[in-house]
N, C-alpha and C positions, 0 to 999 in steps of 0.2 A: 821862622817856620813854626807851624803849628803840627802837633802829630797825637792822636788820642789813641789808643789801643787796650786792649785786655789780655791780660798777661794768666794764665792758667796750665796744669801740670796735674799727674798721675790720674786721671780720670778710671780708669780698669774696667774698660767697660767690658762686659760678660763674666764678672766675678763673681760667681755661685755660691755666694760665703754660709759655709759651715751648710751648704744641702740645700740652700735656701731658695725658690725660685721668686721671694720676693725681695731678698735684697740683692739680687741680680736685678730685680726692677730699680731698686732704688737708686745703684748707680748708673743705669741710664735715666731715669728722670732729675739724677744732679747735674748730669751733661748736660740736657735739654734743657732745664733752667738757669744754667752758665751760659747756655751761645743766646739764649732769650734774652738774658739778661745786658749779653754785649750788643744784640741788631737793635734794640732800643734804647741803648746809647750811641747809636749811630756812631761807631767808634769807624777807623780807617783799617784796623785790621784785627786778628786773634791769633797771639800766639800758644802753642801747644810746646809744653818741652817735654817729650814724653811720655810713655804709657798710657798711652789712649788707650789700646788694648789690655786685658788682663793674662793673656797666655797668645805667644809669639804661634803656633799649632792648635788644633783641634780647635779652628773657629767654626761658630757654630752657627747656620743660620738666623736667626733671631738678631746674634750680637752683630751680625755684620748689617743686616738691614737697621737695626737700631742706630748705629756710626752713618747710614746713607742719610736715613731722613733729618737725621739732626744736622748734618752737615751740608745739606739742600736749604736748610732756611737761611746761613748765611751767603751761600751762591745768587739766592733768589737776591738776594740784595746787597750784592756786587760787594762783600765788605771778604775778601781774600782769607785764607784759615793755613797758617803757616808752620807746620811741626816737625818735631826730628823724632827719630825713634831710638825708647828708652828698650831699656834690657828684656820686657814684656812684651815687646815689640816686636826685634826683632835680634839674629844673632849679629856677635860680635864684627869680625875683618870678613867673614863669608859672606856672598855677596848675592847669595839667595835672594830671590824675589818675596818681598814680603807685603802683607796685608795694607801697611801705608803704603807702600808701592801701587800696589790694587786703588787705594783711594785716590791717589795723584793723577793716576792715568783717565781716571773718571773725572779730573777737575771739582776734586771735592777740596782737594788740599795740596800744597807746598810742601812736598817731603823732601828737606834738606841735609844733603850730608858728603862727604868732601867724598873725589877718589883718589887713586893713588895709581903712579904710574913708575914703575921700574924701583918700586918704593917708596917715590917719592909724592908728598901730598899734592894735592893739586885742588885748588878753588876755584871752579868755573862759575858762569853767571849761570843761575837758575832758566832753561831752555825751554822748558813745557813737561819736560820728561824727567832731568836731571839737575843735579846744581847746588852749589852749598851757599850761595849765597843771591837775595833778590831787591830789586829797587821800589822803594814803593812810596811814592811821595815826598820825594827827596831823605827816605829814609832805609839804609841799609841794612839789612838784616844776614845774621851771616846764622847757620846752623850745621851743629855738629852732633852726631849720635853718639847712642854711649857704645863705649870703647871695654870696660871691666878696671883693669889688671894695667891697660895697656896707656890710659888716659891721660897719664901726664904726661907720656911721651908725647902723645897724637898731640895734645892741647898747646903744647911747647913747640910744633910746628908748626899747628894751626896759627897761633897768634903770629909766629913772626911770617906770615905768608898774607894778614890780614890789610887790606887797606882801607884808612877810615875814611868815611862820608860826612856829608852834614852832620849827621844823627845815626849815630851806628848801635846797632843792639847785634850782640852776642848771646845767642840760644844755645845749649846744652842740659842733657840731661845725664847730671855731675852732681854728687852731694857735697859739701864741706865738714870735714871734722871737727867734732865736737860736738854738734846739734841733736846726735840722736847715738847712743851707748853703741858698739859692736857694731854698723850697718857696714858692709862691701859696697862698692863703690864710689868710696867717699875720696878727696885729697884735700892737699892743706890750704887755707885759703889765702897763702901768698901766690899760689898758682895763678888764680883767676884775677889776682890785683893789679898784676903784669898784663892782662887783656885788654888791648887799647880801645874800649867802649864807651859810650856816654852811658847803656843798659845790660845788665847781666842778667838774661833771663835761664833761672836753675830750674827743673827739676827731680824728683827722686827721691827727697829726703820728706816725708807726707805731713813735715811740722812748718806751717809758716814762719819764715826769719828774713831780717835785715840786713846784709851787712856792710857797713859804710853809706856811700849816697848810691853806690853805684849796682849793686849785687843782693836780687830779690829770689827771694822760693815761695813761692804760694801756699804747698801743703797738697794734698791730694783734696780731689773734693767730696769725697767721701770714708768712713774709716776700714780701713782694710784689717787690722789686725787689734785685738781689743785693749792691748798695749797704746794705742795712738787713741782712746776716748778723752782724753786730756789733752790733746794737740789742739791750737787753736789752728785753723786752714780759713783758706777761700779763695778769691781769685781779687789779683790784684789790677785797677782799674788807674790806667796810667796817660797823666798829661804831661806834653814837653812844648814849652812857650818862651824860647829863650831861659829853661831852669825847669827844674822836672817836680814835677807833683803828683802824690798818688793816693790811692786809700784802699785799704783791705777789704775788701766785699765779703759779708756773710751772710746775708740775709736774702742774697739773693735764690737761696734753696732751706730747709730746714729736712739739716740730716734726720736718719732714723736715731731715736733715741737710744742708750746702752746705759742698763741697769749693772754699775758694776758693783756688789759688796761682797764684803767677809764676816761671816759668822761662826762663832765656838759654841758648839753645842756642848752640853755639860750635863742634860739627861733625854730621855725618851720623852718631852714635854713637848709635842708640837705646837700647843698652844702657847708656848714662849715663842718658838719659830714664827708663828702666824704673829704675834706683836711685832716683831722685830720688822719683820716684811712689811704690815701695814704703818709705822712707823717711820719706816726710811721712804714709804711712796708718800706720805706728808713733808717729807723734808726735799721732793724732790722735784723737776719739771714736771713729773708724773702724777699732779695734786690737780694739775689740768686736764681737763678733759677735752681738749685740743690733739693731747700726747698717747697716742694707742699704739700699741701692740710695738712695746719695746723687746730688744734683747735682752735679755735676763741672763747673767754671768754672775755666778755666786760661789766663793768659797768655802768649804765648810767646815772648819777642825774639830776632829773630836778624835777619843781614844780608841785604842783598836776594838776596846770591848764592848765600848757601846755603838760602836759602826756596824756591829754583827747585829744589832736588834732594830738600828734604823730603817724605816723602808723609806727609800725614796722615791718610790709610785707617791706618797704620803705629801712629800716636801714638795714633788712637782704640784700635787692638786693644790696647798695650800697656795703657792706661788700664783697660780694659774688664777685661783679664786680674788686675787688681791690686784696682779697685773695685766692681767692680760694679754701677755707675751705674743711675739713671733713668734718666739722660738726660745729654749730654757739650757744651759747649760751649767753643769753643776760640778763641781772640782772637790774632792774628799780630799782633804790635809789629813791623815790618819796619826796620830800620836803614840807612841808608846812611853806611857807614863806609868809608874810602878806605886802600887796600892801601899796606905801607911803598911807598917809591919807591924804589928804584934809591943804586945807595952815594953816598958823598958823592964820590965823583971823577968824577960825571958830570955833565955841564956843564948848566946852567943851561934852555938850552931841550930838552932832552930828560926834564926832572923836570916841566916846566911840561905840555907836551906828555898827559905819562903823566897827570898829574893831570887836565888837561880829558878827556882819552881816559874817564877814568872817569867821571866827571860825565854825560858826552854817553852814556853805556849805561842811566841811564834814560830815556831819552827816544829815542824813532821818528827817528832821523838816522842819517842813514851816519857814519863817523867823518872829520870834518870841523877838527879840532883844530888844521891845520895853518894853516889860514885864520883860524882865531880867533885864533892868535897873531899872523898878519898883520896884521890887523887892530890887534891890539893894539903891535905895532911902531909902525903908522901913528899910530895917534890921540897915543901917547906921544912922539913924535919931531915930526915936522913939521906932521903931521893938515892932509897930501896929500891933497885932496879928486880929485886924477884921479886918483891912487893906491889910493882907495879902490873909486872906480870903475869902474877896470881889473880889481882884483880881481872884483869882484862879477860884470862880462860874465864872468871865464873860470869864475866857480862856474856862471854860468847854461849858460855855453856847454857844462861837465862835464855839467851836468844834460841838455843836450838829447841829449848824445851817447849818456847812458844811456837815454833815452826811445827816440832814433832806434834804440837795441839792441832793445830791450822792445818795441817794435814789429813791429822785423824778425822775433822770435822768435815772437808771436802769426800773424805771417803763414803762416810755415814750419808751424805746429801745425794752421792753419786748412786749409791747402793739404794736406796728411795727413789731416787727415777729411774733406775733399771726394774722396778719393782714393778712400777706403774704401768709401763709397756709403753712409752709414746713410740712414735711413728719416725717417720725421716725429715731430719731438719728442712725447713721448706721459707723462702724468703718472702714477707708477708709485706709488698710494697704500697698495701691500701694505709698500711700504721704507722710508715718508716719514718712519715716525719712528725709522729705525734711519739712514738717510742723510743727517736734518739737512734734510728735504724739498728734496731736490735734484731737478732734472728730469732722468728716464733716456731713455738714446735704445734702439732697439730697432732690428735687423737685418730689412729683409725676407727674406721667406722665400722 
C-alpha cells in the first residue's frame, strides 16, 4: 500500500502576539501556506495534532472565518483534514462543545477523541459527528486530545484498547521530556514507545524532533514565544511504500523575521548604539532587502546610573532608523555596580563610608551612612546596648527636627493662600487628563 500525507501541529491561529494585528496575520497566512502547500502535493490526507486555535474562548470573528476558508480549500479537493484538540483548544475531561467541534459539524475537519463510558474508555469508529478513530485508504488513524496532568493514565488505556490496521498512525497532542526546559504537558517517551503504530504523530512541543523511526513533532509553524527563535519547525511531509519516508518542509512559508540581541551600554553614546545596531543588520538575514519590518527584541545592561539619563524614545528612533521594525521591544538589565573608591591612602572609614553611601542611593533614605557605621563600631567592639540606644533617640530626635521643619513650611504655604482669598475648590475635568486629575482652585470674580 501506498499512503502520502502531511503531518502538521500548533498552528495558533488568532494569536495577537505582543498587540500586534499583524502577526495575528502572519500566523494565518502560515496556515494557508501549509494546507497550499499539502493540496499540491496532492497528498491523501492532513494531519493536525493540535492547537489550531490560539485561545479555547473569546473566539473572534476574523480567526474563526480565517480556520473556514483555509479549511475549504482542502474540502474543495476531497483530500480529508484530520485533528484532535490541544490544550488551546479545548478543555481537559469536560465535555463542552468546542470550536473543533464547530469545524467537524460543518465537514471542515475530523475532530478525534475517545469517550468514556461508566469511566471506562471507549474507541468508536469516527461517525460524521463523533469518533476517535477513522479509515482511510486502508490507513488507520486513531486520535486523542490532550488530557494535562491526566495523560498517561488516559494514553495507558488508549493504547491497550487500540487495534492495529495495515498502516496505523497514532495522533496526540503530547509533548516528550527533554526537548524543551520546564514545559507542562510533557511525559516520558517510554510511554509512547509502547503505542502499537507504524506513525506517532505529536504535537505541543513548537521544536521540531525525531524520535526513533516511529515518533515525529513538527514544531508549531510559527514562533509563539521569543524563546523558540532558535527552534527549527515546519511540517513534515510523509510517504509510506512498504517503509516510510519523509522530509521536514520549511520553506513552504517564510516566517516573520525576530531580531534578537543583547547590548551593554557603558555611556550616554548613542552613536556607539547606532553602530552596534547597524552592525548586527550586516551580519543578519536583515542585509536583505526581501526581509522587512522584523521584531526587534533587544536587551540592554547598563547601570542604575546611567539608565536615569538614557532616554529610550532615543534607542527606539535609532532602531527604527536602521530596521524597520514591526514592532520594538526593549528589556533594561539595570546593574548595580559600585564606583572605584577613593586611592589607597585614604583611611579606612571614609572607603567604608563611600561604599554604604552608594548602597543606601537605591533605596528612599536620606544618607544615613554615618550611623551605620556607628552602629557597626558598636556591635563590633562592646555591643553597648545604651550605646546603641542613644544613638537611635538622636536619629529619632534628627528626624523630628526635620518633620518639625516640614511642618513649619506647610504652614508658611497655607498662611499665603489664605492670604490670597481663592475661592471654593472646583473639579476642572476640561485639564484632568493633561494634569494627572488634580483639583484646580479658581479666582472669584
Amino acid at each position: 500500500m501506498i499512503v502520502k500525507f502531511i503531518h502538521m501541529a500548533d498552528v495558533h491561529l488568532g494569536n495577537r502576539q505582543y498587540g500586534s494585528e499583524e502577526r495575528k496575520r502572519d500566523f494565518a497566512q502560515a496556515f494557508l501556506d501549509a494546507i497550499k502547500f499539502s493540496v499540491m502535493e496532492r497528498v491523501d490526507f492532513i494531519l493536525i495534532s493540535g492547537d489550531l486555535f490560539h485561545k479555547k474562548t473569546e473566539m473572534d470573528p476574523i480567526t474563526l472565518i480565517q480556520a473556514r476558508k483555509v479549511l475549504e480549500l482542502p474540502k474543495k479537493h476531497n483530500i480529508p483534514v484530520i485533528a484532535v484538540e490541544g490544550n488551546h483548544d479545548s478543555t481537559y475531561f469536560r465535555e463542552n462543545y468546542s470550536w473543533m467541534d464547530y469545524l467537524a459539524s460543518s465537514g471542515l475537519i475530523i475532530n478525534l477523541k475517545p469517550s468514556f463510558e461508566d469511566g471506562e474508555i471507549v474507541l468508536n469508529e469516527w461517525d460524521g459527528n463523533t469518533g476517535a478513530y477513522i479509515e482511510i485508504n486502508n490507513t488507520r488513524i486513531y486520535g486523542m486530545k490532550y488530557y494535562g496532568s491526566l495523560t498517561e493514565k488516559v494514553l495507558d488505556e488508549f493504547a491497550n484498547s487500540m487495534d492495529r490496521g495495515d498502516f496505523t498512525i497514532f495522533m496526540a497532542h503530547v509533548g516528550i521530556e527533554g526537548y524543551v526546559k520546564n514545559m507542562y504537558g510533557c511525559i516520558p517517551s517510554s510511554k509512547l514507545h509502547k503505542v502499537d503504530a507504524n506513525y506517532i504523530a505529536l504535537g505541543h512541543v513548537h521544536k521540531s524532533f525525531i524520535e526513533g523511526d516511529r515518533i515525529f513533532n513538527p514544531g508549531s509553524l510559527e514562533v509563539c514565544d521569543i524563546s523558540e527563535t532558535t527552534y527549527d519547525r515546519g511540517i513534515f511531509l510523509i510517504n509510506y511504500d512498504d517503509g516510510l519516508s519523509y522530509r521536514l518542509v520549511r520553506d513552504f512559508y517564510k516566517p516573520r523575521y525576530f531580531f534578537v540581541k543583547k547590548y551593554r551600554m557603558k555611556s550616554q553614546n548613542y552613536e556607539e548604539f547606532e553602530k552596534f545596531i547597524s552592525d548586527e543588520k550586516l551580519k543578519t538575514e536583515l542585509r536583505s532587502d526581501k526581509i522587512n519590518k522584523p521584531v526587534v527584541d533587544i536587551t540592554i545592561e547598563v547601570e542604575r546610573a546611567l539608565r536615569r539619563v538614557i532616554s529610550e524614545d532615543e534607542i527606539r528612533k535609532i532602531i527604527t532608523k536602521h530596521l524597520n521594525p514591526l514592532l520594538i521591544r526593549i528589556h533594561w538589565n539595570v546593574r548595580d555596580v559600585f564606583k572605584p573608591v577613593l586611592p589607597d591612602s585614604t583611611s579606612r572609614d571614609v572607603i567604608e563610608r563611600e561604599v554604604i553611601s552608594q548602597l543606601l542611593e537605591n533605596y528612599p533614605y536620606d544618607d544615613i551612612s554615618e550611623e551605620v557605621l556607628k552602629l557597626k563600631r558598636i556591635f563590633s567592639s562592646t555591643f553597648d546596648l545604651k550605646q546603641v540606644d542613644g544613638m537611635i533617640e538622636d536619629i529619632i530626635k534628627g528626624g523630628e527636627r526635620k518633620e518639625d521643619k516640614s511642618i513649619e513650611i506647610v504652614q508658611k504655604r497655607g498662611k499665603a493662600e489664605k492670604e490670597e482669598d481663592w475661592g471654593e475648590e472646583e473639579w476642572d475635568w476640561r485639564s484632568a487628563c493633561d494634569t494627572g486629575s488634580r483639583v484646580r482652585k479658581h479666582k472669584k470674580l
